[in-house]
C-alpha positions in Angstrom: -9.3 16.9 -18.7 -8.6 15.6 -15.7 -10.6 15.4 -12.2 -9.1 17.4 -9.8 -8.8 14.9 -6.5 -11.0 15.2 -3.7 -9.8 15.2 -0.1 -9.0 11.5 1.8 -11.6 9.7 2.8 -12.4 9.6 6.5 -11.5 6.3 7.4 -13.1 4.3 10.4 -11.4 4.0 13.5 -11.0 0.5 14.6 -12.5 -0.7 18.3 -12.0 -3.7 18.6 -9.4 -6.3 17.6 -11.8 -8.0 14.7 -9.5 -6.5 11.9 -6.6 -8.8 13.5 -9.1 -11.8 12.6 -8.8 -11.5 9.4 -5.2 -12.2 9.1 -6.4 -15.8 9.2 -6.4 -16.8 5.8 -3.4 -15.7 5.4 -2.2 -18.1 8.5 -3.8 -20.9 7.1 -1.2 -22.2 4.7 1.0 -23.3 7.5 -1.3 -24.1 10.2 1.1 -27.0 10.4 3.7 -24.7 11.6 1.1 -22.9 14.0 -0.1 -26.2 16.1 3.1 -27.0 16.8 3.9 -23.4 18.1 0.9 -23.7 20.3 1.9 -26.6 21.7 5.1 -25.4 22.6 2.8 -22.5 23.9 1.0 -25.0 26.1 4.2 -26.5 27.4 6.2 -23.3 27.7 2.7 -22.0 29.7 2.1 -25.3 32.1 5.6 -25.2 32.9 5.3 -21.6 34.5 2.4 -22.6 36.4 4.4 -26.2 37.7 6.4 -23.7 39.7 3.8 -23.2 42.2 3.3 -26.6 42.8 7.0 -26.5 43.2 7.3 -23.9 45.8 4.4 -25.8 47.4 6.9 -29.0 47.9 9.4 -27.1 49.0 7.4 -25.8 51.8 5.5 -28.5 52.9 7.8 -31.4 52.4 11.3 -29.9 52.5 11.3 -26.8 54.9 8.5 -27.7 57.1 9.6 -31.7 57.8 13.4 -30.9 57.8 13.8 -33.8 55.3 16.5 -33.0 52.9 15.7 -36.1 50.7 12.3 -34.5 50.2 14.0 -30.9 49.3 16.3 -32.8 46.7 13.7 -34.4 45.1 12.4 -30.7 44.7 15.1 -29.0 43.1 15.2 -31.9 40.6 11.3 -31.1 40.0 12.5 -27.9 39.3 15.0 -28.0 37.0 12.7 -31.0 35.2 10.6 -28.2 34.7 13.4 -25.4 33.5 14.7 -27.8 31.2 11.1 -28.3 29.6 10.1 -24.7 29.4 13.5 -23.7 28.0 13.1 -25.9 25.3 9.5 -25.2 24.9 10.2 -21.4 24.5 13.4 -22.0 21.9 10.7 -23.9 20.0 7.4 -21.3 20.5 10.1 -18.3 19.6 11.3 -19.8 16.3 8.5 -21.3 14.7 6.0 -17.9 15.9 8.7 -15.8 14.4 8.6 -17.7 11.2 5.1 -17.7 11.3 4.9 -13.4 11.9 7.4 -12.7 9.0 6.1 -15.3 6.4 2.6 -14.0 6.9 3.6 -10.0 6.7 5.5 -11.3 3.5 2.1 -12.8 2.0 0.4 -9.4 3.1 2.9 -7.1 1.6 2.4 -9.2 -1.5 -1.2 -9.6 -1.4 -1.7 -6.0 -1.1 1.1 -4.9 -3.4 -0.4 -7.0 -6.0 -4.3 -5.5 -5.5 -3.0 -1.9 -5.9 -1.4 -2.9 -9.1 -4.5 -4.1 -10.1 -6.9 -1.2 -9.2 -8.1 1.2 -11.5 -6.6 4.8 -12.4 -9.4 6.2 -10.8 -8.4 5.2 -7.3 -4.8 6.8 -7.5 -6.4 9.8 -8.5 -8.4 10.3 -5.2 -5.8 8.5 -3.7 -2.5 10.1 -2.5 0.1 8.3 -3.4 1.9 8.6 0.2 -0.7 7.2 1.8 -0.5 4.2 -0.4 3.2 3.6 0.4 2.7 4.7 4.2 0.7 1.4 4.7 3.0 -0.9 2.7 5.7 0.2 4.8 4.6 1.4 8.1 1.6 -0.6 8.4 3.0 -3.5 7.8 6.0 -3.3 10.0 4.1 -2.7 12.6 2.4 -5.3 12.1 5.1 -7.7 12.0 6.2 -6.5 15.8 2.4 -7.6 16.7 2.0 -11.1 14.7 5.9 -11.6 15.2 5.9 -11.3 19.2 3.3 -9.4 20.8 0.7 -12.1 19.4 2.5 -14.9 21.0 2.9 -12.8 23.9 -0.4 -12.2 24.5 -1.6 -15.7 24.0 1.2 -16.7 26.2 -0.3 -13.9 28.9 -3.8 -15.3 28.4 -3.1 -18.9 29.2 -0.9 -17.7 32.1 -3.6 -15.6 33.3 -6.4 -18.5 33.0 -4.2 -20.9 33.7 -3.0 -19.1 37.5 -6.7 -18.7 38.0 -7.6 -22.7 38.0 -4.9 -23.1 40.6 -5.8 -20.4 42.5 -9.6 -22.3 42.3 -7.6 -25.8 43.3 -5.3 -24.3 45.8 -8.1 -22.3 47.6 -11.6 -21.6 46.5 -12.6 -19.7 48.7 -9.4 -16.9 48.5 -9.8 -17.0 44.9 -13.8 -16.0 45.3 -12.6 -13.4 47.6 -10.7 -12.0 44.2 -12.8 -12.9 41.6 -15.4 -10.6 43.9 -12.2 -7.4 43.1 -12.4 -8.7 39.0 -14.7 -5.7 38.2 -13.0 -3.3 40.0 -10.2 -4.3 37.7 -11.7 -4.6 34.3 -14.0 -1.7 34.2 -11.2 1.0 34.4 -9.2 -0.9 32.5 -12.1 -0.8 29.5 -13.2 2.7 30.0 -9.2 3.7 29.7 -8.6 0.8 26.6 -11.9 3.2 24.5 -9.7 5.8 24.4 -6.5 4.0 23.5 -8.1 2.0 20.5 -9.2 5.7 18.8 -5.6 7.3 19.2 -4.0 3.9 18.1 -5.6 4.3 14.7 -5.4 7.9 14.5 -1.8 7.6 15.3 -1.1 5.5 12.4 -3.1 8.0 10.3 -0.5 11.0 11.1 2.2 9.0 10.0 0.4 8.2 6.8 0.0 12.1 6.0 4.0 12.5 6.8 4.1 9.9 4.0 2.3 11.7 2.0 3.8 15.2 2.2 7.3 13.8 2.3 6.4 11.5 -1.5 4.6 14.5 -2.9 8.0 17.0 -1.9 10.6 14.6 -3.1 8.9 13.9 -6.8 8.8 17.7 -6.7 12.0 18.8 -5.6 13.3 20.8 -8.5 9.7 22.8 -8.6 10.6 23.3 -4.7 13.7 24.6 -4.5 13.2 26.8 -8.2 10.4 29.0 -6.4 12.4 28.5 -2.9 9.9 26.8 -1.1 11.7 25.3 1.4 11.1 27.4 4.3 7.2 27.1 3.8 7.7 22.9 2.9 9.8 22.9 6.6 7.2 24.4 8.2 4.4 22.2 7.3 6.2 19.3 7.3 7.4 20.0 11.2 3.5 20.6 11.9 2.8 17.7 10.5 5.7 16.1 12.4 4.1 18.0 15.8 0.6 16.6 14.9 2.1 13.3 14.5 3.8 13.5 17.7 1.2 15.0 19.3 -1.4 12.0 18.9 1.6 9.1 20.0 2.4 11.0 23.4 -1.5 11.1 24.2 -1.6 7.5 23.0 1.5 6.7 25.0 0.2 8.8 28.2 -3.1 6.3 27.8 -1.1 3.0 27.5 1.1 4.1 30.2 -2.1 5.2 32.6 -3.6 1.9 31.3 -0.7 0.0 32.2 -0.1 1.8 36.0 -4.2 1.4 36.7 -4.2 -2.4 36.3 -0.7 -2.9 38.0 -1.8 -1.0 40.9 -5.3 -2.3 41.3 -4.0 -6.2 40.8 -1.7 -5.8 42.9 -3.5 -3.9 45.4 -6.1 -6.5 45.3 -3.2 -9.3 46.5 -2.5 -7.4 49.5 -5.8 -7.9 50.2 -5.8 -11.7 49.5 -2.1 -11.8 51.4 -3.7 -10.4 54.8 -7.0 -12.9 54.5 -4.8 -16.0 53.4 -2.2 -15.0 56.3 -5.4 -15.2 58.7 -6.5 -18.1 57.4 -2.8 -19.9 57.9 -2.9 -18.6 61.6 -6.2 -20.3 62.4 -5.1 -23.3 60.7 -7.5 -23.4 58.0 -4.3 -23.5 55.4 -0.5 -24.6 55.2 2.1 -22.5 54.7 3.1 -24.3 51.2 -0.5 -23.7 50.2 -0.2 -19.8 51.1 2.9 -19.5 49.1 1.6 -21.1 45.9 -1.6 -19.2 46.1 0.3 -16.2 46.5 2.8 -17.3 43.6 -0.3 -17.8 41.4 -1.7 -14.4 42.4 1.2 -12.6 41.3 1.4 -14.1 38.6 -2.2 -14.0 37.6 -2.1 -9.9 38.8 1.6 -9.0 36.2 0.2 -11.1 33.5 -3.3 -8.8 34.0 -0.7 -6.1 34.1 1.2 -7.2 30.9 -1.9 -7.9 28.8 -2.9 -3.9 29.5 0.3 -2.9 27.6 -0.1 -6.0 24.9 -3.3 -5.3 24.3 -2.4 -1.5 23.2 0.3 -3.0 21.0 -2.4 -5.3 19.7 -4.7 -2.6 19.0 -2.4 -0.7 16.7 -1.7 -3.7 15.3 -5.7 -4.0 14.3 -5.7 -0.3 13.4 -2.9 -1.3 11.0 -4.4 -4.6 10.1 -7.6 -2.8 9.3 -6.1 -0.2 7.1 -4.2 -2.9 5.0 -7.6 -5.0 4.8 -9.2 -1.7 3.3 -6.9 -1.7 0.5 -7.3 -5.4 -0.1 -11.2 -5.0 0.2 -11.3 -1.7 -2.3 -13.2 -2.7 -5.9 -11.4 -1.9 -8.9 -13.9 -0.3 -11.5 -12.1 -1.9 -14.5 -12.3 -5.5 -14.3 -11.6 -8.4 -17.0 -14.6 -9.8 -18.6 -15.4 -13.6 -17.2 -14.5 -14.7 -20.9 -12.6 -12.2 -23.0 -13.0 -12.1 -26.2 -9.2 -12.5 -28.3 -8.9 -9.6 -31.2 -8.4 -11.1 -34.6 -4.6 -11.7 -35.9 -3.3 -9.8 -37.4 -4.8 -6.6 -35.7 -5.1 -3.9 -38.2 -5.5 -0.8 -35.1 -9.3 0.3 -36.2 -10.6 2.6 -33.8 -14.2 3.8 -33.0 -15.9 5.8 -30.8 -19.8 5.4 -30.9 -21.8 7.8 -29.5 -19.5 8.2 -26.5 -20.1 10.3 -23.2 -18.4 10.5 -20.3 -17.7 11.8 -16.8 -15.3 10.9 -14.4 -16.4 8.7 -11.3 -14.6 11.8 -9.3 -17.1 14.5 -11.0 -20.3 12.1 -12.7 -22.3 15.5 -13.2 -19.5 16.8 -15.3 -19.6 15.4 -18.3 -16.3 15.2 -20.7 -17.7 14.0 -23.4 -20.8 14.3 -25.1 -22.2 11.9 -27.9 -19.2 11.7 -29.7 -18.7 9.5 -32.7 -15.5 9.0 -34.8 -14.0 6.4 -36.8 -10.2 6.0 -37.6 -8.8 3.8 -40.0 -6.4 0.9 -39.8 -2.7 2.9 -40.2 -4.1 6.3 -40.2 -2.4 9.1 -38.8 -4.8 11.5 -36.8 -4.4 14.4 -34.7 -6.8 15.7 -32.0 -6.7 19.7 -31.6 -8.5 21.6 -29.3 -8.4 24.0 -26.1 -7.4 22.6 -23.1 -10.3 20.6 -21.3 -11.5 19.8 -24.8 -11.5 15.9 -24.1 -8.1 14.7 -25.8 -6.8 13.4 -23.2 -9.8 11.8 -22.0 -9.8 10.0 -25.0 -6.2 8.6 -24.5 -7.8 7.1 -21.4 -10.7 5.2 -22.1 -8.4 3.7 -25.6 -6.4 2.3 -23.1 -9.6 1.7 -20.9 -8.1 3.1 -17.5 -12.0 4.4 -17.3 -15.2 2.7 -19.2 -17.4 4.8 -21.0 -20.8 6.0 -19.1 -22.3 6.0 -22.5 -21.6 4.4 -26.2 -19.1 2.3 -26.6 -15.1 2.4 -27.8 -14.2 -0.3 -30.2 -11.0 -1.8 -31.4 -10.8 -3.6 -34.5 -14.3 -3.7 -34.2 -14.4 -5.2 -30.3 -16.0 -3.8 -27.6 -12.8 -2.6 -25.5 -15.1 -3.9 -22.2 -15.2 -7.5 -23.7 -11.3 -7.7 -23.9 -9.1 -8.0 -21.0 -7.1 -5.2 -20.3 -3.8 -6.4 -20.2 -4.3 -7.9 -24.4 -5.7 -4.9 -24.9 -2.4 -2.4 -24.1 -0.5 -5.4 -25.4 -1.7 -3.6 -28.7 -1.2 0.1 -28.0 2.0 2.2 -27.1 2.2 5.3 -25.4 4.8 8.3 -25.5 3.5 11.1 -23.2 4.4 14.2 -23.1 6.8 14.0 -20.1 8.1 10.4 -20.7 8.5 8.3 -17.9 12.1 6.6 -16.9 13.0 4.3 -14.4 15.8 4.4 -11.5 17.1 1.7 -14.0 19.9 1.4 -16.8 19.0 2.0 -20.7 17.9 -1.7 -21.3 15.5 -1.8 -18.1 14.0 1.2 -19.5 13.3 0.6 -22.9 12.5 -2.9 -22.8 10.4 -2.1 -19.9 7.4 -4.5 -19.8 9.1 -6.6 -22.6 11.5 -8.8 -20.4 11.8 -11.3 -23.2 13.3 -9.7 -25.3 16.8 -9.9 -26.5 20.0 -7.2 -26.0 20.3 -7.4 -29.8 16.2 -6.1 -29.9 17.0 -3.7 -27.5 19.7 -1.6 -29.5 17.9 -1.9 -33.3 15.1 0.1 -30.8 17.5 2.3 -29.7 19.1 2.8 -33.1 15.8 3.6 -35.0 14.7 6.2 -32.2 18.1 7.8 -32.6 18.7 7.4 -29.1 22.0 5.0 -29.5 23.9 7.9 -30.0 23.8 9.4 -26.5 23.2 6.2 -24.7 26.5 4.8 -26.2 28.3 8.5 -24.6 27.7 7.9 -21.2 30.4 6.2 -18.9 28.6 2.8 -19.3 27.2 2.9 -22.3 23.8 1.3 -22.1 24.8 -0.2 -18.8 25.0 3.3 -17.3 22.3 4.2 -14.2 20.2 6.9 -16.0 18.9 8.4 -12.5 15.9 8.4 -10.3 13.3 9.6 -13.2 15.8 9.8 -15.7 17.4 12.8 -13.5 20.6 12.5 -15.8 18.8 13.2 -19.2 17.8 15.6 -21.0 14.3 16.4 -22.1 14.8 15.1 -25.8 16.9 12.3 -24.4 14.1 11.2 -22.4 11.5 11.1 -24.9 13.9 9.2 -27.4 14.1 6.6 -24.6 10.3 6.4 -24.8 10.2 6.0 -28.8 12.7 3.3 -28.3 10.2 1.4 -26.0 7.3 1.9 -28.1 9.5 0.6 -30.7 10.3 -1.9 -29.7 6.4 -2.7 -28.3 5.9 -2.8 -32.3 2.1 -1.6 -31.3 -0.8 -1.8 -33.5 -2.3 1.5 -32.4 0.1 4.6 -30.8 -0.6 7.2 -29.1 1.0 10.1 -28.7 0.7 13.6 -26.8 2.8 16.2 -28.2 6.5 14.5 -27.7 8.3 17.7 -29.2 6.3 20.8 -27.6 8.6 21.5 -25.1 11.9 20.5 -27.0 15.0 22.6 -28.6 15.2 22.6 -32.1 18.0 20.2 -32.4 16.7 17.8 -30.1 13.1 18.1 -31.9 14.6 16.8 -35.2 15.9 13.8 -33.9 12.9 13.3 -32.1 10.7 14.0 -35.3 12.8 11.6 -37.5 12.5 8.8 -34.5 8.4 9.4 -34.1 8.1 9.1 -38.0 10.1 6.1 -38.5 7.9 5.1 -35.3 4.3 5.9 -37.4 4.9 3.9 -40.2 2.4 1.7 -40.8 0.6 1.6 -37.8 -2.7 3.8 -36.7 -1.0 7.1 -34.5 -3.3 9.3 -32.5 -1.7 12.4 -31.7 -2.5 15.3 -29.6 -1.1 18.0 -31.7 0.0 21.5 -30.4 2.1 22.5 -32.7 1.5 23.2 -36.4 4.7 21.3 -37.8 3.1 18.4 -36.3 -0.5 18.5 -38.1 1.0 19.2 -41.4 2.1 15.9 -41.6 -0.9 13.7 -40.2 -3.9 12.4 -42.8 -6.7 13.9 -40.7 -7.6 16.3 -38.1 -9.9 16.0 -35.5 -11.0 19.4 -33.7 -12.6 18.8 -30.3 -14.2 21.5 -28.3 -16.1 21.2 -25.1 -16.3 16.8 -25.7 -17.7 17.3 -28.9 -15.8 17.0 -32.5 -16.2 20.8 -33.6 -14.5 20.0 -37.2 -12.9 17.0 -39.4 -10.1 17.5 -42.5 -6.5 18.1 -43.5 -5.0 21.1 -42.2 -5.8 23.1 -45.7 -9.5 22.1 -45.5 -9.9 23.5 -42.0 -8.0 26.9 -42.9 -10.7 27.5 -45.4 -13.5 26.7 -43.0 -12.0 29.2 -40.7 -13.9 28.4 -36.7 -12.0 27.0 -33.9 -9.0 25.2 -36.1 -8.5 28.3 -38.3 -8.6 30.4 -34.8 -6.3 28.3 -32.7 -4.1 28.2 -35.9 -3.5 32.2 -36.3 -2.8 32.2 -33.0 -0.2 29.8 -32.8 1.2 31.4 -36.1 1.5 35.1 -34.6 3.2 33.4 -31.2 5.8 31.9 -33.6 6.5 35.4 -35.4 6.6 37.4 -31.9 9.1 34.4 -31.2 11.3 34.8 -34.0 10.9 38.4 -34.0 
């Protein structure tokens, strides 16, 4: 049994622009790169702020002496300084570009690689969409905002500290009159910025549930349309869509009311400064040349203020981003490989034990699914597990191929402690055909020798010939080149699962386990099936959970689980004549078959 998954967590919203920090380590590989990007910064920055010294000349040497010497010599200091902040920009453009996509591409991997990693238990309280949402979305967004609005905003910064030193050389005591305004600035701008941090996370949230709903449609789409759902799936996916749009236009009302508040009270506050500086040139207390830089530097102190309003609500989604990637990366897997694994013996034989095993999952830990249960299976036996659904079969699937630990007891193979092997040796050793197989958008190759990239073309199609699947595979337009469709769309059910018995096949496991592979088949596509899982249990230890009658007939030993505890142990004559649970479950299967046939 399975734990039903619990809502989403509610996630913090970010409020500062902390989660951006982090990025760093991932920066620090080519650091190299980034100090010569902030030089060209510095140059691209000092050149901008020449200009006013520029203007400066022009007045006071050129226009107001009538010397047209001193004027040329200006426009060469001018485009001196053109030529060195076009360069400096071509330089600052490329090498931060670089910098944003080679650093997304590290984060994409880092954090693709962590999910891998994580345990089974997180994608079961996890949705899926959400996952995707913030490899894709997340992290394109954040390329716009370590790609160029970064840079920008550095770029902004200097500008803005840079204008205010000259306005402090140019005229001290004008640029005390608007240092005097700076609160009258900042504070709106802060109380307004609050607001816009929550909605810039929240924003990125709604698109995460349209993620969500849109994955957990598509995988569903033939469920969908056979009960005619779409109507009610169009509805909730366009209030999701509304909902969606609904926090962006309040986030974009804020950014826009952000951005109008600190254009209008910078500039307003240079008006000011304008009608004192022009007072000051008519009582002769300052030149002309000096008015007109100050002013230059003013403006451009007042639309950088403006500009880092509207960065710094691009830079915030970016941290609301930033911090919802970090999450991931942060997020503990429960199953972790020992600090020195122990190796299993060669050759393994495939002895199983469970030892006075309990167990609840991490989603439900009061519930528990098992309860002191102890069995021992031989090296190439074949055993079934039978029971009523919630009985703990599946379970037991699970913790052999430890996606979960045990709470209690312990689960051994070939006599090892599954928690004192690594994981990935571990399933080396065990191969699984479920139920409802699993295939690949992929070709017939790709999918059976899925995880087994060594392995030869030759390897591939004795597989394919000793699950019976050649057959079919060599039918189709391009043999075993042919595309078999998103989740094996193009297959049939019996086709499908002899693609899986291939793969197992060719995993040549030591243990297998398998849940039912014919229940849900036509007879002629169960007998091929049945000849490919029999040539696929010979001499190895199978595990199967049995629901069907034709199945136990043939195993060595049945194990009958009810409520996490083994209710009964024999052959499928030795349980008959105990009658309980097995002898139960059995007439009733029996009397479904005769109403079938009947």
């Amino acid at each position: 049994m399975r734990p039903a998954p619990s809502a989403p967590p509610r996630r913090p919203t970010t409020r500062n622009l902390g989660p951006l920090l982090r990025l760093l380590r991932f920066v620090r590989p080519y650091l190299g790169r980034l100090l010569i990007a902030a030089l060209a910064l510095l140059v691209a920055a000092g050149a901008v702020l020449a200009f006013g010294q520029v203007i400066r000349e022009v007045v006071d040497s050129g226009l107001k002496t009538g010397s047209e010497a001193a004027l040329n010599d200006a426009l060469l200091l001018f485009l001196t300084v053109v030529v060195a902040m076009a360069g400096a920009i071509m330089v600052r453009s490329y090498l931060l570009s670089w910098i944003g996509e080679r650093v997304i591409a590290d984060v994409r991997t880092a954090v693709f690689t962590r999910v891998l990693s994580l345990d089974v238990g997180f994608f079961e309280t996890t949705r899926t969409g959400e996952v995707i949402s913030r490899l894709t979305s997340d992290t394109t967004l954040l390329q716009t905002v370590v790609g160029s609005t970064l840079a920008s905003a550095l770029r902004t910064t200097l500008l803005v500290l840079g204008g205010l030193i000259m306005l402090a050389l140019t005229s001290p005591w004008l640029t005390g009159l608007v240092m005097l305004g700076t609160p009258l600035v900042i504070l709106p701008l802060w109380l307004v910025g609050y607001r816009l941090r929550r909605l810039s996370r929240a924003s990125q949230d709604r698109i995460a549930d349209l993620s969500a709903y849109v994955d957990e449609v598509m995988h569903a789409i033939r469920t969908v349309q056979s009960f005619c759902h779409e109507p009610i799936d169009r509805a909730r996916y366009k209030e999701r869509v509304e909902s969606a749009f609904g926090t962006a236009v309040k986030r974009a009302r804020l950014s826009a009311a952000l951005a109008a508040i600190a254009v209008a009270l910078t500039f307003g506050a240079i008006g000011v400064v304008l009608w004192v500086g022009g007072r000051e040139v008519l009582a002769g207390r300052l030149s002309g040349g000096e008015l007109s830089a100050f002013l230059f530097y003013a403006v451009l102190v007042a639309s950088s203020v403006g500009s880092l309003s509207e960065l710094a609500a691009e830079l915030l989604r970016g941290a609301g981003a930033s911090e919802r990637l970090m999450e991931l990366l942060a997020t503990p897997t429960l199953i972790e490989p020992p600090t020195q694994p122990r190796t299993l013996s060669q050759p393994v034989h495939g002895q199983i034990a469970f030892q006075d095993l309990g167990f609840a999952y991490p989603a439900h830990p009061d519930l528990r699914v098992l309860k002191d249960l102890s069995i021992t299976i031989a090296p190439g036996a074949k055993v079934a597990l039978v029971g009523p659904s919630g009985a703990g079969k599946t379970t037991l699937f699970q913790l052999l191929l430890r996606f979960y630990d045990p709470t209690q007891g312990a689960v051994r193979f070939d006599g090892v402690d599954l928690r004192e092997l690594d994981p990935a040796d571990l399933r080396r050793q065990i191969a699984v055909v479920p139920q409802d197989p699993v295939i690949f958008g992929a070709d017939a190759w790709e999918n059976i020798r899925y995880g087994l990239d060594s392995v030869s073309d030759e390897q591939v199609r004795r597989a394919a010939d000793a699950a019976h699947a050649s057959e079919f595979l060599d039918r189709l337009p391009d043999g075993f080149n042919t595309f078999l469709g998103e989740r094996g769309v193009r297959l049939s059910g019996g086709q499908r699962q002899r693609i899986a018995i291939a793969r197992a096949i060719l995993r040549d496991p030591a243990l297998l386990l398998l849940d039912e592979a014919t229940s849900a088949l036509d007879a002629e596509s169960e007998r091929l099936v049945q000849l490919a899982l029999e040539e696929l249990m010979k001499g190895r230890t199978s595990i199967v959970i049995a629901h069907r009658l034709a199945t136990v007939r043939k195993v060595d030993r049945i194990l009958v689980l009810d409520h996490g505890q083994v209710a009964a142990d024999g052959t499928h004559d030795e349980l008959m004549q105990q009658g309980g649970l097995y002898a139960r479950l059995a007439s009733l299967q029996f009397r479904d078959q005769t109403l079938a046939e009947a």
